[in-house]
MARROGU-596811 format. One record per residue: residue in three letters; x, y, z of N, C-alpha, C in turn. Coordinates in steps of 0.05 Angstrom, whole numbers, plus 5000, padded with zeros to 4 digits. Example, Ala and Ser with C-alpha at 12.3 -4.5 7.8 and 13.67 -1.06 7.14 Angstrom:
% MARROGU-596811
ala526448865156524649105156526449345156
ser525749555142527349795143525850015157
% end
This chain:
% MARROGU-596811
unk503217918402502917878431500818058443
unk501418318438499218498449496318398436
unk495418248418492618208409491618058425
unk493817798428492917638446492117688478
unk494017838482493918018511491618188512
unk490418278496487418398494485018268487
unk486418028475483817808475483617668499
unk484417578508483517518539484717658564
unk483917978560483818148575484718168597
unk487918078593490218138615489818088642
unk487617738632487117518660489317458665
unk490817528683493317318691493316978687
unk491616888695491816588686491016488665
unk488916608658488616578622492216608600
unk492316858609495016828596497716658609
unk497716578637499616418643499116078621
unk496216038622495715838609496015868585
unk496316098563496016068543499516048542
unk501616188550503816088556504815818552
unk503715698574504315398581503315288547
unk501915338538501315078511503415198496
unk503915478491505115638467507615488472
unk509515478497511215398496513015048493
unk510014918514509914638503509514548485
unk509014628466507014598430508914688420
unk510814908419511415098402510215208379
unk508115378399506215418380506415808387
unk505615908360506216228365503216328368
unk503416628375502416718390499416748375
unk500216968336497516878325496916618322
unk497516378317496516128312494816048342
unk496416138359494116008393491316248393
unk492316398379490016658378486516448355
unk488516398335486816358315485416088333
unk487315908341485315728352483215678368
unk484415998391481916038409480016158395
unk480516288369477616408362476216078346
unk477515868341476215728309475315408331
unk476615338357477715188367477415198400
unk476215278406475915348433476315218457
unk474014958454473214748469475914558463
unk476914428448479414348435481914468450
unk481714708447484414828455484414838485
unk482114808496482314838529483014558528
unk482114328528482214078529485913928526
unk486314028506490014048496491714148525
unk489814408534491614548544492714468579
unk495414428587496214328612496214408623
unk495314268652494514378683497014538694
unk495814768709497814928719498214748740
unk501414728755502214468773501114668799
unk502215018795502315138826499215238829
unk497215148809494115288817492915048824
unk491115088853490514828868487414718837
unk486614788824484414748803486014698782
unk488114658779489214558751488714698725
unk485814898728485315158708483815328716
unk483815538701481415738710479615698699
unk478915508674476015388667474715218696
unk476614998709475414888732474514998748
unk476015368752474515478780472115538768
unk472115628753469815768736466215478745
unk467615278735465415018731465414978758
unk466515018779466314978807464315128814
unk464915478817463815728820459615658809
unk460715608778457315538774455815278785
unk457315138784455214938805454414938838
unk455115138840455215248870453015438874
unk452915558844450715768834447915688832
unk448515488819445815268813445315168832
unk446315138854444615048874444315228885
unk445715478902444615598917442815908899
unk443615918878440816128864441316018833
unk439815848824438415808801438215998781
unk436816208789436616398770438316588765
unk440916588780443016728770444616578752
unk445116218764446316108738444716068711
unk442616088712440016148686441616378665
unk441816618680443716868674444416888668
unk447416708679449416688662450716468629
unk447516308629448016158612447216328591
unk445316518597444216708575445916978571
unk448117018584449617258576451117128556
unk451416898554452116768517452516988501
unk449417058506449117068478447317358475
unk448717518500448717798501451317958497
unk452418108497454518238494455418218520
unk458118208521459218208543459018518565
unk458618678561459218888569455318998572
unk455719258593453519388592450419218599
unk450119058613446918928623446319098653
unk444219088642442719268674439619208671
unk438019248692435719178700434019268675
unk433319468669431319548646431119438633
unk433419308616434419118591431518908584
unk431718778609430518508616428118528611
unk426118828617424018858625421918788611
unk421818968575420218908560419418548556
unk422218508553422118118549421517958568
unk421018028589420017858603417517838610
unk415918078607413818118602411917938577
unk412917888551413817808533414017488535
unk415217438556416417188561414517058591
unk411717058594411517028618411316748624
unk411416498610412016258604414916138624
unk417316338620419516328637420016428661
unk419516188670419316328707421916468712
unk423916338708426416458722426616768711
unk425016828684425517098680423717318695
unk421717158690420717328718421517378748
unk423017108752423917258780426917418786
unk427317368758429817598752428717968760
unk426517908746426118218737423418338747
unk423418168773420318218797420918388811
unk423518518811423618708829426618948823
unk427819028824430419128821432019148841
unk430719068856432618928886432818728881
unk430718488877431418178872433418188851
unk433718358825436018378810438218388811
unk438418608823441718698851442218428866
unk440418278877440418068887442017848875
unk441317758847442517538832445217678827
unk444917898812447118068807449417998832
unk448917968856450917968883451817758879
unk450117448871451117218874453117118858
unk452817318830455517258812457617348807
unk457217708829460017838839461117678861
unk459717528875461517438898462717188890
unk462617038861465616968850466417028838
unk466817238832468617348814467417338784
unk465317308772464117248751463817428735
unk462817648735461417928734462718208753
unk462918338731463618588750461418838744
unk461618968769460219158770461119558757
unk459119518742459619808733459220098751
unk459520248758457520408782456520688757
unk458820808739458420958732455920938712
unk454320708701453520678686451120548694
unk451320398725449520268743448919988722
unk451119918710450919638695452519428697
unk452719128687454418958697455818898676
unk458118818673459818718650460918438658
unk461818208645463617978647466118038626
unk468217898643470517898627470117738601
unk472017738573472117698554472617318559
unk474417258575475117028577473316808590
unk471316968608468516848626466816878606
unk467116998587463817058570465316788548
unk467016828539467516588507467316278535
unk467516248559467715958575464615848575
unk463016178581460716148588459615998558
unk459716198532458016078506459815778492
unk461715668514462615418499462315228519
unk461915348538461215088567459115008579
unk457815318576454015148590453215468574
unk454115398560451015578535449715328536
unk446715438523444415238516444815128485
unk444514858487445614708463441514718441
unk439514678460437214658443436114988428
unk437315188432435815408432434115528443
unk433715478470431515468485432215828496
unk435515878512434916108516436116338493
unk437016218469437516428446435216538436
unk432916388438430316458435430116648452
unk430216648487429016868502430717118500
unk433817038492435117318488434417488461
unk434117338440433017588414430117638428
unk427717468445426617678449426417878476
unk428317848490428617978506430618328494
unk431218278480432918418460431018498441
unk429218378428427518498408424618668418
unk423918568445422518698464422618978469
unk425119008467427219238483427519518460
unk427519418439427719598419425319798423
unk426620108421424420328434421720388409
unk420820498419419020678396419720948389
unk419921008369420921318366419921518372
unk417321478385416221648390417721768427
unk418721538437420021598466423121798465
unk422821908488425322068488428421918490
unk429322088475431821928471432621628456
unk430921498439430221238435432821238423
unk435021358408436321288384438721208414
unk439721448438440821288454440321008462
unk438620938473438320648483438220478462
unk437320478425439120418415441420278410
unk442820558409446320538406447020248439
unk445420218460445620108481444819868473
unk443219788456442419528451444019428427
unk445319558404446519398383448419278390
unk450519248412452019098411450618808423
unk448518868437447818598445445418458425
unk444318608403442918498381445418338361
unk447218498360450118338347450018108352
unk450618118371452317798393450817638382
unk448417718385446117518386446217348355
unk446217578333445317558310448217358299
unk450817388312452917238299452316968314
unk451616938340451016658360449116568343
unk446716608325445216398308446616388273
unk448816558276450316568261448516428222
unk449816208209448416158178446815888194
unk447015878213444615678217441415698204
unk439815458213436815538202434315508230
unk436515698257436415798279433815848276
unk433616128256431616378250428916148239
unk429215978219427215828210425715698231
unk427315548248426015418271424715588298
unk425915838289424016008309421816098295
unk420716008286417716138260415316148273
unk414816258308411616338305412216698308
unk410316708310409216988304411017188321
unk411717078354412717318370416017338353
unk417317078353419917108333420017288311
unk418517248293418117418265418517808272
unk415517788295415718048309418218178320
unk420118068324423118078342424418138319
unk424518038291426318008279426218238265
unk422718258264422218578251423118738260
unk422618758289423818998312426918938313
unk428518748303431418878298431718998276
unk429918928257430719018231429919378226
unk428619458248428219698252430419898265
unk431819698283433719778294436019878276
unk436919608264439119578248438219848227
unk436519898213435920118200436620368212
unk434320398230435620648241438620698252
unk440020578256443320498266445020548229
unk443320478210444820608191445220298177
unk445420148191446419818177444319688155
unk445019768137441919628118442719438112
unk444619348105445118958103444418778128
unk444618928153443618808172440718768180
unk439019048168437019088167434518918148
unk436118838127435518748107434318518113
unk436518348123437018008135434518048152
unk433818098169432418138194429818198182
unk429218338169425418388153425418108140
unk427118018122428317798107426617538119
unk428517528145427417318162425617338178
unk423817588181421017708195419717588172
unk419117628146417517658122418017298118
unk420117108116419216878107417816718135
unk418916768165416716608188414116758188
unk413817008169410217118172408916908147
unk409816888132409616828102407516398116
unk409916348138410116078142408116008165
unk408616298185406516278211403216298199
unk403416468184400516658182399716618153
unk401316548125399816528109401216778090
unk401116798060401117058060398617348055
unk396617278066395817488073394917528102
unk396917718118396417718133397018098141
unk395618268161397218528164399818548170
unk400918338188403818378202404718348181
unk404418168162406118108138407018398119
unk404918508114404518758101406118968123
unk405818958146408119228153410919078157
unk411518908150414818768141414318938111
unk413818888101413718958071413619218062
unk412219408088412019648080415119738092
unk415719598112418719698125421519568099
unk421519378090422919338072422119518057
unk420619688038420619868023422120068031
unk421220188049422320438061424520448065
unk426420118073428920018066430720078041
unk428819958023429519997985429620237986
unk427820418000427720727984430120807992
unk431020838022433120898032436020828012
unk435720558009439020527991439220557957
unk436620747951436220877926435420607905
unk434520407923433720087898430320237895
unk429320337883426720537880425020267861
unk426020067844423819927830422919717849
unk424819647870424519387885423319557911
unk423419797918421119967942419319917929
unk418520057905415720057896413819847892
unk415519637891414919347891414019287910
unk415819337933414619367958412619387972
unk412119607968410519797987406919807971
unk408019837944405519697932403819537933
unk405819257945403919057951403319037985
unk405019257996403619328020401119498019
unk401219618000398519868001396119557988
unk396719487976395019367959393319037984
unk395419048002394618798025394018928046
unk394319258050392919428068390019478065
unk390119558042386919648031385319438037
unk385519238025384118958027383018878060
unk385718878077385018798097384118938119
unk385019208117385119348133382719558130
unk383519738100381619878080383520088085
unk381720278057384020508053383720678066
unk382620788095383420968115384220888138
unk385520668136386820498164389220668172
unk389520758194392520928195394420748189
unk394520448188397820308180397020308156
unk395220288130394320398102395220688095
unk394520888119395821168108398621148109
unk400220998131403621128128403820948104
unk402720688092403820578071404520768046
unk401721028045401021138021402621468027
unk403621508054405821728055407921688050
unk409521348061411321228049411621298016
unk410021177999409721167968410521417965
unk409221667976409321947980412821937970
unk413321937998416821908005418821757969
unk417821637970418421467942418721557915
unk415721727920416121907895417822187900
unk417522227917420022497929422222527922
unk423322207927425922087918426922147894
unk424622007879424722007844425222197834
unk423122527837422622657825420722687819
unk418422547826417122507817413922727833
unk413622997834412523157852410323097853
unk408823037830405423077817404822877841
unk406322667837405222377846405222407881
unk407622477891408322577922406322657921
unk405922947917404123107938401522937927
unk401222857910397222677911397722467932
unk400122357943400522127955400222327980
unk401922377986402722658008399022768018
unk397822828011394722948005393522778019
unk393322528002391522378014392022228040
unk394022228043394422068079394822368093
unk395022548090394522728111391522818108
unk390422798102386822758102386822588114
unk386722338107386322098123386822198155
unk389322198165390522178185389222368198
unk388322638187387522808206384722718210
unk383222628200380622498206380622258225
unk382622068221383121848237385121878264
unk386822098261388722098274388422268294
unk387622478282387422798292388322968284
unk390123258276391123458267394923458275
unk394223398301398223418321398623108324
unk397422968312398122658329400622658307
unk403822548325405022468310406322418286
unk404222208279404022088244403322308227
unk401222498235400722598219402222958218
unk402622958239406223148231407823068217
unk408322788214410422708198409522788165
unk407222688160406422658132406223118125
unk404923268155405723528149409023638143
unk410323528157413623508149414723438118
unk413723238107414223158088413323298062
unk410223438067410123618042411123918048
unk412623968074414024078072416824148054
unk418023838055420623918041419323848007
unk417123767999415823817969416324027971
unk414724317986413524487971416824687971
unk418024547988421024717987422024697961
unk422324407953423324327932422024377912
unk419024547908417824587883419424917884
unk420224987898419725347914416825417919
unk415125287927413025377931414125477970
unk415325747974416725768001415325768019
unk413325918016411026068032409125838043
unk408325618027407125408029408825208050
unk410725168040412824938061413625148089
unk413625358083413925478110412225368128
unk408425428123406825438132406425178144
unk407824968127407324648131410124678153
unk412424718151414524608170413624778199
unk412025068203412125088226409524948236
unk408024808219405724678238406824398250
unk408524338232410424078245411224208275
unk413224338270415024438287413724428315
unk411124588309410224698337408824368348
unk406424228334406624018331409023878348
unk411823798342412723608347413723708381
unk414024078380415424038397414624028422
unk411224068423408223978448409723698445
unk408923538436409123148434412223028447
unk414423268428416223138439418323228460
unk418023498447420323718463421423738440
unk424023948450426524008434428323928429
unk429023728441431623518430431523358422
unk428523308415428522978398428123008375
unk429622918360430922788329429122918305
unk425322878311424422938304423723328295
unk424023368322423523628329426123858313
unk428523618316430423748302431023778276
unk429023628267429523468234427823738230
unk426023908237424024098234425224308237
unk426624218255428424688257430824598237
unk432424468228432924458205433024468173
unk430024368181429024408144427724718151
unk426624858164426625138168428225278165
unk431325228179433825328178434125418150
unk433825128133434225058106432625278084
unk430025238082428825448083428825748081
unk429225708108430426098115432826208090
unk435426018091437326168080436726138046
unk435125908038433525918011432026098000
unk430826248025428726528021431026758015
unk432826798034434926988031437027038007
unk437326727991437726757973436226837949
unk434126777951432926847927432527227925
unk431227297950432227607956434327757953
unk436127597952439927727947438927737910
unk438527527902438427547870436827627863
unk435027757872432327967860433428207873
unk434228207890435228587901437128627909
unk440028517881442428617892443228847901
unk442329027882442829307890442529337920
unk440029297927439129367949440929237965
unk441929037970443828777981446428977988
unk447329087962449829217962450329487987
unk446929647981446829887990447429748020
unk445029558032445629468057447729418066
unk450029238052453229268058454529498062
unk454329738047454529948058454330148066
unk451530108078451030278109451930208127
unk451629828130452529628147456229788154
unk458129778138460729868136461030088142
unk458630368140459230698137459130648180
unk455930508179455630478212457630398231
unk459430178221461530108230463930218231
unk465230368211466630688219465630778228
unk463230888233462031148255462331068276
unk462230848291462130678322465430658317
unk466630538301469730558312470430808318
unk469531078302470431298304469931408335
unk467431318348466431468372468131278391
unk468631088384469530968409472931088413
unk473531178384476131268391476031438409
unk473931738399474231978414473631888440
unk472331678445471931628479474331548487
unk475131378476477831348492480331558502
% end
């Protein structure tokens, strides 16, 4: 009972109605559960009119409420056909922004997101039935569980027309890492990349969306889903970026090649090292060609490989990989840009891992200072740097403890003689 009572989120008439069938049917509580999740449209249709509610259901007020919408603002019932196939919870103005930009073909999205007052605006027309509720602490909107499953089985879009604008209004949205805070807003977008990704569910959704901005979307979740930790999710998503580039563009194309360099970096991550190299190889190898070998998306391919051989064990090969895109980069890039901190970072934790200390020192504080002009101190990057220093540091200290125990020992006890002497004076003071 309680599941059910949390699946349609302790609507009083949702559950009066789910009542009324359970008991006319004699039907139990998981079985009416299972049918609303397998059965939806079906089970509303079965289900009997309440005698004392003047609408006979709360699906009717609901279908009343939106055609009332549609006439008097259009682009809020637009909204709501597209919160389908967003997450129920957490939408607010920013969301929209990248994608619609993205999307300038769709009028109604534009006049969604022309202003943040006109927003608040639509936003008003679907609190004042009850549709949507308002968040304050979070300055975002949520729909109930029972309005969101009516909305994706009653006037969701049957052609794909706005599942298309939501992955890219959603794929739009995905940050750059270079921005503050990006891994938060993030964590803010996967539940609504979810939704999305189960709403085109094993269909051949993804196939039929095959030009170029789709593919781009699918890459930019698959970046997401990576950084979020999900590599099966991640996977699927380059997967289906890499066969609409393959179909849009041919296979030689650049976009194609940074799918390929990002699936590598994928493989490297879940330790599959023959199928990275595979990878990223034939990204270096469709970089060079098209791009040539000092293109900065050619250098991260060949810092990547770097990374690869890091993995392995493989040092000789890193640092020549490692070498040559930080040349590159500082010629092309500059000395502090970014990218090429990163690739200084990275022969950092080589020269750690060779003990060359003195060397990786020199490399992690040029990162460091580097990242922390570009980014500050709290970003991910910046931190990943006072860490492997951290790291470092107590690496140096050990190796000093095992070259000069003695000395180590004596220091323990002066450290201990000093510390009786200060307890002793503080006695006599007292």
């Amino acid at each position: 009972m309680n599941k059910l009572i949390d699946r349609l989120g302790n609507l009083p008439l949702a559950l009066v109605q789910a009542g009324t069938y359970m008991r006319e049917t004699k039907t139990s509580c998981s079985k009416y559960l299972d049918l609303y999740e397998k059965s939806w449209t079906d089970l509303v249709a079965e289900t009997p009119r309440l005698r004392d509610y003047e609408n006979g259901s709360i699906q009717t007020t609901w279908m009343i409420s939106y055609n009332r919408i549609r006439h008097s603002n259009p682009t809020a019932a637009k909204l709501l056909q597209l919160w389908a196939y967003l997450d129920r919870q957490d939408v607010w103005y920013e969301l929209f922004l990248p994608g619609s930009a993205a999307c300038r073909e769709c009028e109604w999205l534009q006049k969604l997101t022309q202003s943040e007052i006109g927003f608040k605006g639509v936003m008003r027309s679907l609190l004042a039935y009850s549709l949507i509720e308002a968040q304050q602490d979070t300055e975002s909107y949520s729909i109930h569980p029972v309005v969101h499953d009516w909305c994706a089985e009653t006037i969701g879009d049957r052609n794909g027309d706005l599942i298309t604008i939501a992955l890219t209004i959603i794929g739009a949205a995905v940050p750059d890492h270079s921005e503050a805070a990006y891994w938060v807003f993030q964590q803010r977008l996967l539940p609504h990349v979810d939704r999305c990704i189960r709403r085109i569910g094993d269909s051949d959704l993804h196939n039929r969306l095959g030009d170029v901005r789709a593919c781009s979307i699918f890459h930019n979740l698959g970046i997401l889903y990576h950084d979020q930790g999900k590599s099966a999710e991640a996977e699927k998503m380059y997967q289906w970026a890499l066969d609409g580039k393959e179909k849009a563009c041919g296979p030689n194309n650049p976009s194609l090649f940074i799918t390929l360099n990002s699936l590598g970096n994928l493989y490297s991550w879940q330790g599959k090292y023959t199928e990275a190299e595979t990878m990223l190889q034939q990204a270096l190898d469709g970089k060079e060609e098209m791009l040539g070998p000092k293109d900065p998306s050619t250098l991260d391919t060949v810092s990547n490989l770097g990374i690869l051989y890091y993995e392995q064990g493989n040092y000789t090969k890193a640092e020549k990989m490692y070498q040559r895109a930080l040349d590159g980069k500082e010629k092309a890039l500059g000395p502090n840009h970014p990218s090429t901190l990163d690739t200084v970072n990275n022969l950092g934790n080589l020269y750690s891992k060779q003990g060359k200390l003195t060397e990786a020192k020199e490399m992690y504080q040029r990162a460091l200072d580097g990242r922390m002009r570009a980014f500050g101190p709290n970003h991910p990057f910046t931190l990943e740097t006072i860490h492997d220093l951290q790291l470092l540091t107590a690496t140096r200290s050990e190796q000093i403890e095992e070259i000069h125990p003695r000395a180590h020992d004596r220091n323990d006890e002066e450290s201990a003689t000093n510390q009786t002497s200060t307890i002793t004076t503080l006695d006599r003071q007292s």
